[in-house]
N, C-alpha and C positions, 0 to 999 in steps of 0.2 A: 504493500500500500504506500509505503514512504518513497518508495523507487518510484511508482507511480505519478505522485506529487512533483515529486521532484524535476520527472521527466515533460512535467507539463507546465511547468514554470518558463521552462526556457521559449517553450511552442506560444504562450502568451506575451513576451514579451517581444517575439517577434512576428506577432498579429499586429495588423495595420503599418507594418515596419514604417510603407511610404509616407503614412500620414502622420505617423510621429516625427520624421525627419524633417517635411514639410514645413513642423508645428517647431522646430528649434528657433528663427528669427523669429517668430512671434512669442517666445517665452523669454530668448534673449533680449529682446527689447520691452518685454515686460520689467523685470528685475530689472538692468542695466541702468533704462533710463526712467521710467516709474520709481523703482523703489530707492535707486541712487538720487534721481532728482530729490524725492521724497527726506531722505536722510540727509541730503546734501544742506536742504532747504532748513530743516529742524535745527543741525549743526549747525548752522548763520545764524539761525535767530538770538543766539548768545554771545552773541558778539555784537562790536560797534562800525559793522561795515556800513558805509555811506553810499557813494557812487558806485564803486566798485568790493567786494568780497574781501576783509581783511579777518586776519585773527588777533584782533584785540577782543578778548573775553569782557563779556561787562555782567556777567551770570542773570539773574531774571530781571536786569534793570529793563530790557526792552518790552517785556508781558509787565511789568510794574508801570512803567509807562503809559503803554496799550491800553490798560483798564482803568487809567483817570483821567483818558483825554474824552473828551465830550462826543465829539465826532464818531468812537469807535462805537462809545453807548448807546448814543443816536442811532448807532446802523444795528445793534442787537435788538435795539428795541422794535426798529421798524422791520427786520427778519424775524422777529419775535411776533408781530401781527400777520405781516405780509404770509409766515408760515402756517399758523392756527387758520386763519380763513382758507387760506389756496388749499390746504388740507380738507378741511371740513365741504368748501364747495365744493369742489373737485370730484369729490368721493360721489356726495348725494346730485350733486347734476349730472355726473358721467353714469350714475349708478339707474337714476332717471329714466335718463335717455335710451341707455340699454334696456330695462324693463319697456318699455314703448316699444321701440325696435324688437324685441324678443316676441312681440305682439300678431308679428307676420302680416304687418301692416303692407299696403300697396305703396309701389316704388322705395321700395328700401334701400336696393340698391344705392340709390339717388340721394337720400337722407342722409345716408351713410358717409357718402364723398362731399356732402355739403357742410356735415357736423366735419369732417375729417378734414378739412381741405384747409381749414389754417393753421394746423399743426405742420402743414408743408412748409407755411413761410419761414424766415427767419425772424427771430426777435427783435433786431433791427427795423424792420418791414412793420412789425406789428406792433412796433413801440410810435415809430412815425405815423402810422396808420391812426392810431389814437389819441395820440398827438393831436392830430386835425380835426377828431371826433370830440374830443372834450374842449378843443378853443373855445372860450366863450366868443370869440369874435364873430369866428364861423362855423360853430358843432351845434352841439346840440341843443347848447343855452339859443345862439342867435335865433334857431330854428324855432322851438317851442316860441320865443318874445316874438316871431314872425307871425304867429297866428293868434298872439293876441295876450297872451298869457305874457305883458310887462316887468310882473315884477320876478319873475321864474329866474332860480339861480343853480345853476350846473357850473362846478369852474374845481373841481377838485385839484388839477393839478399846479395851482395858483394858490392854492388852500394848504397853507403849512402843516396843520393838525389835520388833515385829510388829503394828502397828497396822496400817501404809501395805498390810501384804497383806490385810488384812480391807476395806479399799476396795477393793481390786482385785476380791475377789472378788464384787460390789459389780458394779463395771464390767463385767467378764467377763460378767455377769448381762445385763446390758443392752446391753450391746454387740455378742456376738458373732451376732445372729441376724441385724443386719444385716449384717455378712458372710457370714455366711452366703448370703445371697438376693445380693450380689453376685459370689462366685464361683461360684454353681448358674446364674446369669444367663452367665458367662464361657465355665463346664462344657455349657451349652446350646447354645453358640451354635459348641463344634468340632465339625467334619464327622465325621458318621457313618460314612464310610468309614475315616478313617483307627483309629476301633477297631476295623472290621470287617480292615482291613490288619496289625493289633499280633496280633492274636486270630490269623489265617490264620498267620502266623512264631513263633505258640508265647512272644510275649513277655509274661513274668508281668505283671498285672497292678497292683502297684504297680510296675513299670519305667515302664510305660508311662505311668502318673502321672508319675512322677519326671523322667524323659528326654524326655517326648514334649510331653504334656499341660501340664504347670505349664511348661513355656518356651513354649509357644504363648499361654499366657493372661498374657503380662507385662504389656500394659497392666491389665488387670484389676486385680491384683497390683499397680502404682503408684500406681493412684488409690486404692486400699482403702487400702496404707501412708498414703497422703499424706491420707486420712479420719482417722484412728484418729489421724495424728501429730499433729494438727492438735487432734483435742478431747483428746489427752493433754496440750498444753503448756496448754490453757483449761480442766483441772479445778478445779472449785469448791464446784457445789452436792455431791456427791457428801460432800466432807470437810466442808462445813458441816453438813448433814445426820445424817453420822453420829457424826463427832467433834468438831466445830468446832475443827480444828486439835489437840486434844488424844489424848492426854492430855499435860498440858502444851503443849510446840509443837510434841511428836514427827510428829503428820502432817500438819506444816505444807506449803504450796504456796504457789509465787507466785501465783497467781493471788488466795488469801488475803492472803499479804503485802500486795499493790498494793492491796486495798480495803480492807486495815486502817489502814493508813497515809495514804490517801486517805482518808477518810470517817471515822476513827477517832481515827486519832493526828494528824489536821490536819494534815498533812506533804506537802503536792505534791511536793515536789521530792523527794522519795524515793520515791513512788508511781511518777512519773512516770520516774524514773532504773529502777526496777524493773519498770514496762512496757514502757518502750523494749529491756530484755533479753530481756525476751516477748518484742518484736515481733522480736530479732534472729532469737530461736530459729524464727518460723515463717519466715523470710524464709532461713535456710537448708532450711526443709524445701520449701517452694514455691518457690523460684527452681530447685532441680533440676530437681525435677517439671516444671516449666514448659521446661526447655529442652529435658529430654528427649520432651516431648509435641509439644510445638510447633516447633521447634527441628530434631527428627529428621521429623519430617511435610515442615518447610520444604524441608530438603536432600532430601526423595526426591521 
């Protein structure tokens, strides 16, 4: 039996020879320049590099820094809303949409590429795009005061304490059809009997959403959170686009921070102290994810 094992050890590791050989520059350049850039980056942030990468060690003066300048707080706070909302809508308007769609409604097809079609753009496009849509000069505000309704006020993005939702809504735009089309992918793929079994017991039909349906689709539901969480901590173009940070620094974002201060204010070592909080944030979002996918797979 041990001979056996043994002899088949080798026959596996030379199953898909090509495709693992294939699979070397794409693991080399994983490590390499991923996880080198990654270490390289962390290594700088303790130090007092300016324009250029130096090793003067200054230990956590530059995170000491980071978290009593206003500007940075500014940006946790407004990634702190910006993320609770785009979360919460995201989920129940993609989640929505898909139950409608699940419906076997006519022209779906068509629905489908109409909900989906501005996840094509870039964020650039769709930060400009709305840009022109909340102008009060010429959006929505002008239009509404055009029909009569004078004193009618839409102007969020001019609105200090109400910029960050005028991105959102912004994102919401472009975000949620791709959820959409992954939880209508989830809603497709549960067995038909067990509606035809809800239906036969008289159980209403949002229960059966509720209690049946959304706990059977939980992986679905993790990888969509772990999607969304993932391009909420890496927002950029969206706020460059439509406020650049402004008005003043009210819709500032790390993601802005780090290349202003990189690229702008000459400041490595602050850039780099305020990516490495990036990288904490995603590495708490993806290290769950990851054990509960992989992790709960291993044990059963």
């Amino acid at each position: 039996m041990t001979g056996h094992a043994n002899a088949g050890r080798p026959n596996q590791l030379l199953r898909n020879l090509h495709s693992k050989i294939a699979s070397i520059p794409m693991i080399l350049t994983a490590v390499v320049i991923f996880l080198g850039g990654t270490l390289w980056t962390v290594f700088y942030s303790f130090t007092n590099s300016k324009l250029l990468p130096r090793l003067t060690f200054v230990g956590l003066d530059q995170y000491e820094r980071l978290w009593s300048a206003p500007r940075w707080l500014i940006s946790i706070q407004n990634l702190a809303i910006y993320g609770v909302f785009s979360l919460i809508f995201s989920l129940v308007i993609g989640f929505l949409l898909a139950a409608l769609m699940d419906q076997k409604i006519r022209f779906e097809n068509t629905f489908r590429t109409i909900f989906l079609y501005p996840f094509a753009l870039s964020f650039i496009v769709t930060g400009l795009v709305w840009q022109w849509i909340l102008n009060p000069e010429f959006g929505i505000q002008s239009v509404v005061r055009s029909l009569g309704w004078s004193t009618f006020t839409f102007d969020p993005l001019y609105n200090p304490s109400i910029v960050i939702y005028g991105i959102l809504i912004a994102a919401l735009w472009q975000g949620t059809g791709l959820v959409m089309c992954l939880m209508l992918a989830g809603l497709r793929g549960i067995d038909e009997d067990i509606w035809k079994a809800a239906r036969v017991d008289g159980i209403p039909m949002w229960k059966t959403y509720l209690f049946i349906i959304i706990p059977m689709m939980r992986a679905v539901f993790i990888t969509t959170l772990v999607i969304i969480a993932s391009g909420i901590v890496r927002v950029y173009d969206l706020v460059v686009a439509q406020t650049s940070g402004g008005p003043g620094i009210a819709s500032e974002v790390p993601a802005k921070y780090v290349y202003d201060y990189m690229f702008q204010a000459q400041n490595l070592g602050q850039g780099f102290a305020a990516s490495t909080m990036m990288l904490i944030t995603v590495a708490i979002i993806i290290v769950p994810w990851a054990y509960l996918e992989f992790g709960g797979r291993k044990r059963g």
